[in-house]
C-alpha positions as CSV (number, residue, x, y, z in Angstrom):
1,X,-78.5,32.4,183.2
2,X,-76.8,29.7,181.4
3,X,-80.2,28.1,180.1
4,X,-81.0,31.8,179.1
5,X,-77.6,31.9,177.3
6,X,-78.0,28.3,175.6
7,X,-81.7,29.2,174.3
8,X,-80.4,32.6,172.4
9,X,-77.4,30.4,170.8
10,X,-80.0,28.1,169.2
11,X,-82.0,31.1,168.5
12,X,-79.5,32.7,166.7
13,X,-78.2,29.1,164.6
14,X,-81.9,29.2,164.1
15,X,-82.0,32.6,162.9
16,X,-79.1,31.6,160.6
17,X,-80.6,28.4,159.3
18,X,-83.8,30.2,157.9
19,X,-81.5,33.0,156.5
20,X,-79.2,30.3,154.5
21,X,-82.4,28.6,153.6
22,X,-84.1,31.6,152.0
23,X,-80.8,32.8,150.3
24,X,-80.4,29.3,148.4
25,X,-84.1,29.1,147.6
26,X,-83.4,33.1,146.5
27,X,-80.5,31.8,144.6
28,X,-82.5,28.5,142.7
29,X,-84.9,31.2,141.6
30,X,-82.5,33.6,140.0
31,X,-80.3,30.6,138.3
32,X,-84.3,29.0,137.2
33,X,-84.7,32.7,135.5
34,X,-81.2,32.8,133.7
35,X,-81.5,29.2,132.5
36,X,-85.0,30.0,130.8
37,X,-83.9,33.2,129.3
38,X,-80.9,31.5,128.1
39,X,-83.1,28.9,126.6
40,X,-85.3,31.1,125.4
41,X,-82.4,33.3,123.8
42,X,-80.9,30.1,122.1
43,X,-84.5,28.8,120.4
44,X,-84.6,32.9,119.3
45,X,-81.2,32.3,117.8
46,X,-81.7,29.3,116.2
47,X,-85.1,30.5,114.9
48,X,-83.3,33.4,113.2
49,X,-80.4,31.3,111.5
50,X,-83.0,28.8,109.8
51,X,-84.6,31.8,108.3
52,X,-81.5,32.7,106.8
53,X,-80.1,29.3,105.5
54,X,-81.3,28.5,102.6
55,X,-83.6,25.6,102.1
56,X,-83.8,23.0,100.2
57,X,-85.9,23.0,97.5
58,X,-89.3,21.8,97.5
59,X,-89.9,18.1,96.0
60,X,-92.7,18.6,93.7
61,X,-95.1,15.9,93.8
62,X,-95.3,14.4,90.0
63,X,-99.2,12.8,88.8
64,X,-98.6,9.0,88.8
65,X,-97.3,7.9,85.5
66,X,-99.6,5.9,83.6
67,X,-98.5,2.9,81.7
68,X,-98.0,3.5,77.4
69,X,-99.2,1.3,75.1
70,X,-97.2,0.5,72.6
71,X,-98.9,-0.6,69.4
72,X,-97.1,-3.0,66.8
Protein backbone atom coordinates (compact mmCIF):
# COMPACT_ATOMS: atom_id res chain seq x y z
CA UNK A 1 0.00 0.00 0.00
CA UNK A 2 2.63 2.40 0.80
CA UNK A 3 4.55 2.00 -2.59
CA UNK A 4 0.93 2.45 -4.15
CA UNK A 5 0.61 5.59 -2.07
CA UNK A 6 4.34 6.94 -2.89
CA UNK A 7 3.72 6.32 -6.80
CA UNK A 8 0.31 8.53 -6.92
CA UNK A 9 2.28 11.45 -4.85
CA UNK A 10 4.91 11.57 -7.75
CA UNK A 11 2.12 11.24 -10.08
CA UNK A 12 0.39 13.96 -8.91
CA UNK A 13 3.85 16.46 -8.42
CA UNK A 14 4.16 15.11 -11.93
CA UNK A 15 0.77 16.09 -12.94
CA UNK A 16 1.56 19.50 -11.37
CA UNK A 17 4.93 19.99 -13.05
CA UNK A 18 3.53 19.64 -16.69
CA UNK A 19 0.57 21.93 -15.61
CA UNK A 20 3.08 24.79 -14.36
CA UNK A 21 5.12 24.09 -17.45
CA UNK A 22 2.35 24.64 -19.90
CA UNK A 23 0.92 27.74 -17.97
CA UNK A 24 4.37 29.56 -18.26
CA UNK A 25 4.97 28.49 -21.78
CA UNK A 26 0.92 29.72 -22.08
CA UNK A 27 2.08 32.80 -20.37
CA UNK A 28 5.54 33.61 -22.72
CA UNK A 29 3.13 33.33 -25.57
CA UNK A 30 0.56 35.88 -24.54
CA UNK A 31 3.46 38.45 -23.19
CA UNK A 32 5.37 37.53 -27.04
CA UNK A 33 1.80 38.74 -28.53
CA UNK A 34 1.46 41.97 -26.35
CA UNK A 35 5.08 42.93 -26.87
CA UNK A 36 4.67 42.73 -30.79
CA UNK A 37 1.47 44.58 -30.85
CA UNK A 38 2.97 47.09 -28.63
CA UNK A 39 5.74 47.39 -31.06
CA UNK A 40 3.75 47.33 -33.78
CA UNK A 41 1.37 50.11 -32.24
CA UNK A 42 4.54 52.39 -31.43
CA UNK A 43 6.21 52.12 -35.26
CA UNK A 44 2.18 53.01 -36.28
CA UNK A 45 2.54 55.93 -33.96
CA UNK A 46 5.57 57.13 -34.95
CA UNK A 47 4.68 56.62 -38.62
CA UNK A 48 1.77 58.92 -38.10
CA UNK A 49 3.68 61.87 -36.26
CA UNK A 50 6.44 62.12 -39.11
CA UNK A 51 3.61 62.58 -41.44
CA UNK A 52 2.54 65.41 -39.57
CA UNK A 53 5.86 67.25 -38.70
CA UNK A 54 6.77 69.20 -41.05
CA UNK A 55 9.86 68.55 -43.12
CA UNK A 56 12.59 70.15 -43.95
CA UNK A 57 12.79 71.51 -47.05
CA UNK A 58 14.28 69.92 -49.92
CA UNK A 59 18.05 70.96 -50.82
CA UNK A 60 17.87 71.58 -54.41
CA UNK A 61 20.81 70.32 -56.25
CA UNK A 62 22.39 73.58 -58.13
CA UNK A 63 24.33 72.78 -61.97
CA UNK A 64 28.07 73.12 -61.14
CA UNK A 65 29.24 76.62 -61.51
CA UNK A 66 31.39 77.21 -64.21
CA UNK A 67 34.41 79.46 -63.95
CA UNK A 68 33.86 83.45 -65.62
CA UNK A 69 36.24 84.86 -67.56
CA UNK A 70 36.96 88.07 -66.96
CA UNK A 71 38.32 90.09 -69.91
CA UNK A 72 40.67 93.23 -69.42
Amino acid sequence: MSILSRFSEKERDDHRYQSRQEALRVQRSIQRMLDEARAATDEARAGEQAARSPSPPERQESAPRRPCRVSS
